[in-house]
PDB file of N, CA, C and O in Angstrom:
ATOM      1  N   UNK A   1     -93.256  24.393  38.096  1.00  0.00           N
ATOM      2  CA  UNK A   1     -91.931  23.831  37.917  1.00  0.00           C
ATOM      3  C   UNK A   1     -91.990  22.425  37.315  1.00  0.00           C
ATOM      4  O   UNK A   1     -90.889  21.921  37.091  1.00  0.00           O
ATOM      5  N   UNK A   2     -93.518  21.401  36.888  1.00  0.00           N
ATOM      6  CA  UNK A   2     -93.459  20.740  36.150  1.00  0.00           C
ATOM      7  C   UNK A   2     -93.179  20.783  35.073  1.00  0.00           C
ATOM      8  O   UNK A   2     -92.846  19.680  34.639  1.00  0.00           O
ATOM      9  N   UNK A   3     -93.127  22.006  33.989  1.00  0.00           N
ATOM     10  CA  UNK A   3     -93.134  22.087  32.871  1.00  0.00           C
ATOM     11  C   UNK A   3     -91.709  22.195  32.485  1.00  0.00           C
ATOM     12  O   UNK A   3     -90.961  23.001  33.040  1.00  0.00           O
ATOM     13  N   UNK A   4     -91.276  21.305  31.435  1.00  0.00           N
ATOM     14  CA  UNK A   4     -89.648  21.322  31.052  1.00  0.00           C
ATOM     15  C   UNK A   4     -89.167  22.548  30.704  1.00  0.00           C
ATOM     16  O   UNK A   4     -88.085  22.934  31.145  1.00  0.00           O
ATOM     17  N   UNK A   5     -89.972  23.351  29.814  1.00  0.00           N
ATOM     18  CA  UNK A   5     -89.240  24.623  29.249  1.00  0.00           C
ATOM     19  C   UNK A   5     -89.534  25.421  30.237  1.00  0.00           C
ATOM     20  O   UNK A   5     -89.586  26.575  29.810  1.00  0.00           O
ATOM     21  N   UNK A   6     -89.782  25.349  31.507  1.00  0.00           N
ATOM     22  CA  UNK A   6     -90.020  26.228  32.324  1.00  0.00           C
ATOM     23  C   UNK A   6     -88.555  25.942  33.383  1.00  0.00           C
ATOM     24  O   UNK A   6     -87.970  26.887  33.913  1.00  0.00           O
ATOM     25  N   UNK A   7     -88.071  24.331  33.579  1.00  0.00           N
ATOM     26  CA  UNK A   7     -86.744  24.246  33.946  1.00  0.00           C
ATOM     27  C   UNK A   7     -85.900  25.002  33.257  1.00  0.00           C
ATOM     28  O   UNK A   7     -85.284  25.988  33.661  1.00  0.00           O
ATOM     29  N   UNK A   8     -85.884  24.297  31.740  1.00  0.00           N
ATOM     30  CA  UNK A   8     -84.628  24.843  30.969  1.00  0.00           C
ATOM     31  C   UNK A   8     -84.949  26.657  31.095  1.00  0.00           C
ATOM     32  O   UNK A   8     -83.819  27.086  31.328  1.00  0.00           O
ATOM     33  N   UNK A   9     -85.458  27.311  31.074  1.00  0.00           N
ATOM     34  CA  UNK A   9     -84.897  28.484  30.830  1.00  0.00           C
ATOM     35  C   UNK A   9     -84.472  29.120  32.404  1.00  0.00           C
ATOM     36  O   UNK A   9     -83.594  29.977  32.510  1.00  0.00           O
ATOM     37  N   UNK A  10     -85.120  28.648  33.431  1.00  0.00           N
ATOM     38  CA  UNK A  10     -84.569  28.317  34.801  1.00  0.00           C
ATOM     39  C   UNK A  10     -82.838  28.095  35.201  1.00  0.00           C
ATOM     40  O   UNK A  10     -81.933  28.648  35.827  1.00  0.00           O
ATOM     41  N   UNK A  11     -83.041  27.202  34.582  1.00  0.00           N
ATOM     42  CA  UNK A  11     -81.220  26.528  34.087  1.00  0.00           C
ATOM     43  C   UNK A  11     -80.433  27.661  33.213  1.00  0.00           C
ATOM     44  O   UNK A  11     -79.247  27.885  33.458  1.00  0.00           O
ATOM     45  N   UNK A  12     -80.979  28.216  32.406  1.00  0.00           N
ATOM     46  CA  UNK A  12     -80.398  29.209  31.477  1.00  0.00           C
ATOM     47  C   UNK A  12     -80.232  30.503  32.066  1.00  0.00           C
ATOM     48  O   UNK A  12     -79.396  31.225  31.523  1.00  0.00           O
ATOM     49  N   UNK A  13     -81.018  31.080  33.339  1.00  0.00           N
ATOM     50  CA  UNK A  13     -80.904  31.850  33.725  1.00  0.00           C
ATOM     51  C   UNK A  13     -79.680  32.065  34.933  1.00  0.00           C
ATOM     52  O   UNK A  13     -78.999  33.070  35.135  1.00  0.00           O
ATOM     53  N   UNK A  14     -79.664  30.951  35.542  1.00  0.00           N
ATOM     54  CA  UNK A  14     -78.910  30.201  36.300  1.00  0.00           C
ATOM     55  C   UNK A  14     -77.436  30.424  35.895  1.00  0.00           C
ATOM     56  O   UNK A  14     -76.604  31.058  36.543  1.00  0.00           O
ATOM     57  N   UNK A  15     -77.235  29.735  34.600  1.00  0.00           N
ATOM     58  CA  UNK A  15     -75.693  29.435  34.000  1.00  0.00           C
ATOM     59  C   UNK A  15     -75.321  30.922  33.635  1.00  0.00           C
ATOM     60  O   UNK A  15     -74.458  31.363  34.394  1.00  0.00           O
ATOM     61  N   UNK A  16     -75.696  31.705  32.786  1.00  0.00           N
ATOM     62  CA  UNK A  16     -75.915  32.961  32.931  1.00  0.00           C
ATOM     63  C   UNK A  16     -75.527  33.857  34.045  1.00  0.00           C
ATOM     64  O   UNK A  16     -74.663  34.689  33.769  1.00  0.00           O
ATOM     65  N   UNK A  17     -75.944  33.850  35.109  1.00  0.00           N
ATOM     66  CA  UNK A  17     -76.080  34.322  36.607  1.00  0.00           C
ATOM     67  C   UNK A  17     -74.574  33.796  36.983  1.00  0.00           C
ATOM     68  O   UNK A  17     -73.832  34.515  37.652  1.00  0.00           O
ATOM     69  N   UNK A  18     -74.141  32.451  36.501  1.00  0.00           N
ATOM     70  CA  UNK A  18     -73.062  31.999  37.429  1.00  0.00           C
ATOM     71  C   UNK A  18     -71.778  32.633  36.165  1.00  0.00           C
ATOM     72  O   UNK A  18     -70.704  33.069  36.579  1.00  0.00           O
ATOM     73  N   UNK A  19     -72.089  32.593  34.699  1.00  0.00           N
ATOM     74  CA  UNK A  19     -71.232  33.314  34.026  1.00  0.00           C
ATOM     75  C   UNK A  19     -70.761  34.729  33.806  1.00  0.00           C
ATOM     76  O   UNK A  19     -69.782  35.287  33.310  1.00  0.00           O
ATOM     77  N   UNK A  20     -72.060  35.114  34.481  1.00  0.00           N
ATOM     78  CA  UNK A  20     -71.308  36.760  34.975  1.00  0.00           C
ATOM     79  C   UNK A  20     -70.774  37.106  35.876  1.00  0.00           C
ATOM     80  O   UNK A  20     -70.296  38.237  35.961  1.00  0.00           O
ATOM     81  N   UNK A  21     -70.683  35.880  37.159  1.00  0.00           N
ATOM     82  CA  UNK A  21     -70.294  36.511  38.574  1.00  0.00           C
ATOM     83  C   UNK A  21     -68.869  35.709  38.020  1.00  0.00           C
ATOM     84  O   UNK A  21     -67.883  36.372  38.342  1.00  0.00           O
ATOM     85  N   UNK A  22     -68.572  34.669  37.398  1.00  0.00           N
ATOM     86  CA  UNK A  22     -67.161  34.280  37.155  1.00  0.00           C
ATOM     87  C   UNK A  22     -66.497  35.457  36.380  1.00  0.00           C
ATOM     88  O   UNK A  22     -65.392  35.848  36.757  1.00  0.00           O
ATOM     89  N   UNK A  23     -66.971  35.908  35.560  1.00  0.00           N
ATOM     90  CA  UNK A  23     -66.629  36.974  34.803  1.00  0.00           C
ATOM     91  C   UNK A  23     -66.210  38.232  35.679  1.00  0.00           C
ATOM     92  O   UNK A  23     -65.028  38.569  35.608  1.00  0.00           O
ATOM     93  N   UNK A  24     -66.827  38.758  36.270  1.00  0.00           N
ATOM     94  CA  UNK A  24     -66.808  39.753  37.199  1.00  0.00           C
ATOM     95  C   UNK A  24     -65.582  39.406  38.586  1.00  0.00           C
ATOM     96  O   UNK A  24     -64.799  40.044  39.290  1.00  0.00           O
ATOM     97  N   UNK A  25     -65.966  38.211  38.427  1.00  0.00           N
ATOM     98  CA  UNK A  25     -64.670  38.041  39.677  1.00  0.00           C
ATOM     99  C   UNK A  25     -62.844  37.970  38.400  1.00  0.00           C
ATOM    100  O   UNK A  25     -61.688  38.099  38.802  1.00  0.00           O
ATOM    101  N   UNK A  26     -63.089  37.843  37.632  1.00  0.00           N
ATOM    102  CA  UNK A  26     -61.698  37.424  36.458  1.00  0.00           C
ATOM    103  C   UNK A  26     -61.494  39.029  36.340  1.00  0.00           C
ATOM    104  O   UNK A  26     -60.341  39.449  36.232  1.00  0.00           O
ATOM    105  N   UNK A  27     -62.646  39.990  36.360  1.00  0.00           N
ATOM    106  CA  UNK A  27     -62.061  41.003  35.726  1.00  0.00           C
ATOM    107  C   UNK A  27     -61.514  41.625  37.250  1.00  0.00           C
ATOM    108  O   UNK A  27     -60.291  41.759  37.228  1.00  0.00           O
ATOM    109  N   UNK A  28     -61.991  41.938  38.256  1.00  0.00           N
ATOM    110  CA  UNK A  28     -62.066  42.210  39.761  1.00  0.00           C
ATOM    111  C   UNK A  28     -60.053  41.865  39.833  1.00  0.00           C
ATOM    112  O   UNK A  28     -59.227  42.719  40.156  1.00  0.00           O
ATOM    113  N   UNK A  29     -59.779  40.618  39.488  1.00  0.00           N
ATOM    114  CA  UNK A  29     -58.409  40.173  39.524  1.00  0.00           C
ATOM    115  C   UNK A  29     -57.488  41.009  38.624  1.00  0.00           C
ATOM    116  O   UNK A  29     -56.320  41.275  38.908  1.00  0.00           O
ATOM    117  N   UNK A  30     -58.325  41.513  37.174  1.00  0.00           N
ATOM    118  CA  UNK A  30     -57.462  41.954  36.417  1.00  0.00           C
ATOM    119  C   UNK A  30     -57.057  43.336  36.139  1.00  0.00           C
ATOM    120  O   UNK A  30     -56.295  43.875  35.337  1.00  0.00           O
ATOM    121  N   UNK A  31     -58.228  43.914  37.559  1.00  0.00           N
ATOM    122  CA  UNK A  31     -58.468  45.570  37.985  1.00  0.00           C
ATOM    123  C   UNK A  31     -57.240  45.377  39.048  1.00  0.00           C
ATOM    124  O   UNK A  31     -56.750  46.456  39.379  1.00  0.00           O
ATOM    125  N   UNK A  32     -56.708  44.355  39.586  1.00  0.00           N
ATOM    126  CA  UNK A  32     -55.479  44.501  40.868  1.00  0.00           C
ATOM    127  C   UNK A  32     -54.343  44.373  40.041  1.00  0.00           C
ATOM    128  O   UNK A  32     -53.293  44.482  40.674  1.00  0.00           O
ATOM    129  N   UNK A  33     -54.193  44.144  38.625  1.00  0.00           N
ATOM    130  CA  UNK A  33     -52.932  44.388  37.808  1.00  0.00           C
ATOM    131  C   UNK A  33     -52.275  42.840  37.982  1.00  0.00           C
ATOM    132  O   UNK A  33     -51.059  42.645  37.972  1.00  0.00           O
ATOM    133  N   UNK A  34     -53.402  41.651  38.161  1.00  0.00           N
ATOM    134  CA  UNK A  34     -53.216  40.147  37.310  1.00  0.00           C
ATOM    135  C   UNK A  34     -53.311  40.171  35.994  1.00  0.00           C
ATOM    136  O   UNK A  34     -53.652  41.190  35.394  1.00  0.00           O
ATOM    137  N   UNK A  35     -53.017  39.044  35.399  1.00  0.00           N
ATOM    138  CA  UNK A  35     -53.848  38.306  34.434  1.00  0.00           C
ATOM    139  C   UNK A  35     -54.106  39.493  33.290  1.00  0.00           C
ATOM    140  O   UNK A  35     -55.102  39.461  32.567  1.00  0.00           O
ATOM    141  N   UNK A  36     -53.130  40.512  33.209  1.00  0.00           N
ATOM    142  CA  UNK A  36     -53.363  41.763  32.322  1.00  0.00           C
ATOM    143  C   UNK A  36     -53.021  41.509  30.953  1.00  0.00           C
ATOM    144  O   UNK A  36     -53.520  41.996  29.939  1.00  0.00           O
ATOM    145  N   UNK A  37     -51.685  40.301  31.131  1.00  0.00           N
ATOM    146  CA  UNK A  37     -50.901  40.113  29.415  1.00  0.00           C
ATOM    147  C   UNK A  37     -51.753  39.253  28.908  1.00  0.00           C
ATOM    148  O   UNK A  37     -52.589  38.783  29.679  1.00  0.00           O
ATOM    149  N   UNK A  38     -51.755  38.824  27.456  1.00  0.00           N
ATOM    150  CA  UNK A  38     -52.252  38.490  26.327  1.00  0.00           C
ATOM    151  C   UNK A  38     -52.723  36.961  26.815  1.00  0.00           C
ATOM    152  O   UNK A  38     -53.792  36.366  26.958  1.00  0.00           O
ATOM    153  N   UNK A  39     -51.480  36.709  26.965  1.00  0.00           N
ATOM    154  CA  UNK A  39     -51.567  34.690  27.315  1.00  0.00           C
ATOM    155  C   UNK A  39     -52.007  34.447  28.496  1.00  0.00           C
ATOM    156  O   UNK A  39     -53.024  33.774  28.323  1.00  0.00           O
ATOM    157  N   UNK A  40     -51.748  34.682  30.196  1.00  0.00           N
ATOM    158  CA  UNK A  40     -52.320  34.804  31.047  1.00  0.00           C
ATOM    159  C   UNK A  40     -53.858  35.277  30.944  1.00  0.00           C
ATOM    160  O   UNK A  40     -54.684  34.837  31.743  1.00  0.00           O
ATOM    161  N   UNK A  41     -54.276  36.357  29.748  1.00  0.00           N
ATOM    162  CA  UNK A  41     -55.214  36.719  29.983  1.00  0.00           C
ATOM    163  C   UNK A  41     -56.451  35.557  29.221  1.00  0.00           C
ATOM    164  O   UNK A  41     -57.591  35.419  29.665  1.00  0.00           O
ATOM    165  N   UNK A  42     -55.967  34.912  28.166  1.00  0.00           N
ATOM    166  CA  UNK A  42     -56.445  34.280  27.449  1.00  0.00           C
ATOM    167  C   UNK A  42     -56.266  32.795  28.271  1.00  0.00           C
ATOM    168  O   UNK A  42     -56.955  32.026  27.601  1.00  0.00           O
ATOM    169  N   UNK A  43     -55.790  32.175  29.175  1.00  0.00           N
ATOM    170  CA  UNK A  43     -55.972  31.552  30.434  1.00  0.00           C
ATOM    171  C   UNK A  43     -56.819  31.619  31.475  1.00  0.00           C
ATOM    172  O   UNK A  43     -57.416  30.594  31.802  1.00  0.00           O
ATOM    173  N   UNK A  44     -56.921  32.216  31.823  1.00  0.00           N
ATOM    174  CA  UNK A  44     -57.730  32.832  32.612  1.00  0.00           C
ATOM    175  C   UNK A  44     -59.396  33.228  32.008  1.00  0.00           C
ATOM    176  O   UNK A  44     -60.340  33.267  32.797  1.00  0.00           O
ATOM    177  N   UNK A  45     -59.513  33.414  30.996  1.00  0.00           N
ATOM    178  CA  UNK A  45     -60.892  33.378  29.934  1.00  0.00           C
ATOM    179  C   UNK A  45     -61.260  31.812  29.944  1.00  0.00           C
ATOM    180  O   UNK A  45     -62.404  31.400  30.136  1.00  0.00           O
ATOM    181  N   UNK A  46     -60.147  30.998  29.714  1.00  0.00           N
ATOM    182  CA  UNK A  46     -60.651  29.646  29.357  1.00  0.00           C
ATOM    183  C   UNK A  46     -60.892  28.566  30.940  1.00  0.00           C
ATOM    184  O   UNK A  46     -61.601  27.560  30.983  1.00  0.00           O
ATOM    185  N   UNK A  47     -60.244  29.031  31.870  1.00  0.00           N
ATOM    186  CA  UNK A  47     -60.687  28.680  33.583  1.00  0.00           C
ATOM    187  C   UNK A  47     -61.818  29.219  34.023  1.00  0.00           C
ATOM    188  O   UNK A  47     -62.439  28.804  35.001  1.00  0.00           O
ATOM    189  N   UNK A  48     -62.168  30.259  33.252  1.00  0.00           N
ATOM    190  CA  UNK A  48     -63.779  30.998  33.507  1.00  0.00           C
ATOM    191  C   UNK A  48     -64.610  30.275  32.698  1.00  0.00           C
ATOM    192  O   UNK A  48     -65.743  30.122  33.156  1.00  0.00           O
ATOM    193  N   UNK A  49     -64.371  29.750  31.555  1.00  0.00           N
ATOM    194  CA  UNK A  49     -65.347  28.987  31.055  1.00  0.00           C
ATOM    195  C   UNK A  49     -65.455  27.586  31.492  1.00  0.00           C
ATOM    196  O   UNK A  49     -66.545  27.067  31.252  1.00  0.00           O
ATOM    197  N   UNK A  50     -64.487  26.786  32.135  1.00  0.00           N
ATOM    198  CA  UNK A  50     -64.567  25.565  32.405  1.00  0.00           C
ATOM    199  C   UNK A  50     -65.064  25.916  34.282  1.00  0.00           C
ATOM    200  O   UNK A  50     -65.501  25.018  35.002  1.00  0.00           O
ATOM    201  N   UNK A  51     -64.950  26.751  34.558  1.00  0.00           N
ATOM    202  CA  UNK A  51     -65.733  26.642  36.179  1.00  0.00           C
ATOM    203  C   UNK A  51     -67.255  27.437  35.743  1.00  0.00           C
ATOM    204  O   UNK A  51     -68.150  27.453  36.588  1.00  0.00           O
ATOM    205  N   UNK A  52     -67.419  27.913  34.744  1.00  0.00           N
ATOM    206  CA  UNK A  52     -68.717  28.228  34.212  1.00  0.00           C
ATOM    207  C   UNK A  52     -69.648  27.019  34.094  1.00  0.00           C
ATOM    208  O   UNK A  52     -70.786  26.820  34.520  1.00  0.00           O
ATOM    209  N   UNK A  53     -68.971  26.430  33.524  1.00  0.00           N
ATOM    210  CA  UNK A  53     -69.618  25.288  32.614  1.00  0.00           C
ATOM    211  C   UNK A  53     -69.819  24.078  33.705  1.00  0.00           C
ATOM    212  O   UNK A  53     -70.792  23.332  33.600  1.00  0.00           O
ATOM    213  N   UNK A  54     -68.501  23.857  35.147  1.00  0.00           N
ATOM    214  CA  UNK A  54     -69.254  23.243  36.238  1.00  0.00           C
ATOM    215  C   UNK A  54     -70.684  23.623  36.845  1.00  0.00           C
ATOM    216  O   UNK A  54     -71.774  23.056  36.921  1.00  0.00           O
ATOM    217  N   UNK A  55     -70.033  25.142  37.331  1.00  0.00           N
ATOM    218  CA  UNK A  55     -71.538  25.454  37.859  1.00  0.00           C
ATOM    219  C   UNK A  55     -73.097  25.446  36.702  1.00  0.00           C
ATOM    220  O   UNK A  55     -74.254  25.662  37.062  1.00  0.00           O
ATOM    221  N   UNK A  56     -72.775  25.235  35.774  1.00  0.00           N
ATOM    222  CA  UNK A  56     -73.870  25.077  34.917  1.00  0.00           C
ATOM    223  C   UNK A  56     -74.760  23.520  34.799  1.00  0.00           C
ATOM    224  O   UNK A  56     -75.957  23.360  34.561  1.00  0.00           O
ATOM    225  N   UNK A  57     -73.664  22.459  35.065  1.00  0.00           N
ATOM    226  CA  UNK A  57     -73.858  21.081  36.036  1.00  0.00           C
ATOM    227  C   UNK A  57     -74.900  21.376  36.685  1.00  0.00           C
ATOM    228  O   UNK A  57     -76.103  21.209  36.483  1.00  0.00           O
ATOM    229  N   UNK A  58     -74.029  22.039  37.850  1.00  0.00           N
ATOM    230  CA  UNK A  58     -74.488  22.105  39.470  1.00  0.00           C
ATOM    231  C   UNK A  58     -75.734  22.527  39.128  1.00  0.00           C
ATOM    232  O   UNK A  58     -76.624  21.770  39.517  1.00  0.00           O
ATOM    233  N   UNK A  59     -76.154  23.669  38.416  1.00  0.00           N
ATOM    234  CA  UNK A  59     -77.699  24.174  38.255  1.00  0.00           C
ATOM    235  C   UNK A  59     -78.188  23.456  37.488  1.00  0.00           C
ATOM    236  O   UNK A  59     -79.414  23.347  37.511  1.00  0.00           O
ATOM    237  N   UNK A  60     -77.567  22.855  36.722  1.00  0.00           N
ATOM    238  CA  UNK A  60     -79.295  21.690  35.997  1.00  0.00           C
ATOM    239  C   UNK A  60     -79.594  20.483  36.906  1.00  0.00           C
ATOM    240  O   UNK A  60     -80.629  19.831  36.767  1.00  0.00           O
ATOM    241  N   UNK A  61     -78.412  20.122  38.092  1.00  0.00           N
ATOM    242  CA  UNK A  61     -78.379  19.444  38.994  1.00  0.00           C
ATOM    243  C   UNK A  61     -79.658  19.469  40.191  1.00  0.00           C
ATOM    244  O   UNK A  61     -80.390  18.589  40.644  1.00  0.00           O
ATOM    245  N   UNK A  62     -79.527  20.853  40.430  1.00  0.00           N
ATOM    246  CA  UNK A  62     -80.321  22.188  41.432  1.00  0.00           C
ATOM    247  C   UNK A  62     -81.787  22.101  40.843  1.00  0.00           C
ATOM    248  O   UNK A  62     -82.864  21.799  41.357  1.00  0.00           O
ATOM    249  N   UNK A  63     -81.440  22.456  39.656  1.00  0.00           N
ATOM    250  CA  UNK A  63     -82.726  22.362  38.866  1.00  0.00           C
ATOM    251  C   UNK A  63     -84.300  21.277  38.867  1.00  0.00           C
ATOM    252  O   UNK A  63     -85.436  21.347  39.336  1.00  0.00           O
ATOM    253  N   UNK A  64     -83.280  20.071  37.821  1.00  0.00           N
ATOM    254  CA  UNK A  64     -83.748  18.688  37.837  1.00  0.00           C
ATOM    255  C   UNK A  64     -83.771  17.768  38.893  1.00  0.00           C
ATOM    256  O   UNK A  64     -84.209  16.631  38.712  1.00  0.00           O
TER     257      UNK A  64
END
């Protein structure tokens, strides 16, 4: 775990890991008949990428 490219792809696996379970929980909402129309749905894509992109913080945080 000294080696940097051995963090970063650590980190990459990580952000990854946390962008599919956000994903999976957006669609989980949109299987109960949320977030189904165009604009809501395209909302809801862009709150998955900005709590993506925290937890992607948090793991280079975790990481480093």
């Amino acid at each position: 775990m000294d080696n940097v490219l051995v963090k970063f792809v650590l980190w990459g696996i990580l952000t990854a890991l946390a962008y599919h379970i956000v994903g999976g929980l957006r669609h989980l909402v949109m299987d109960m008949g949320y977030w189904e129309e165009l604009e809501s749905g395209n909302q809801s894509a862009r709150v998955a990428f900005v709590i993506t992109a925290v937890l992607a913080v948090l793991a280079g945080v975790l990481v480093w």
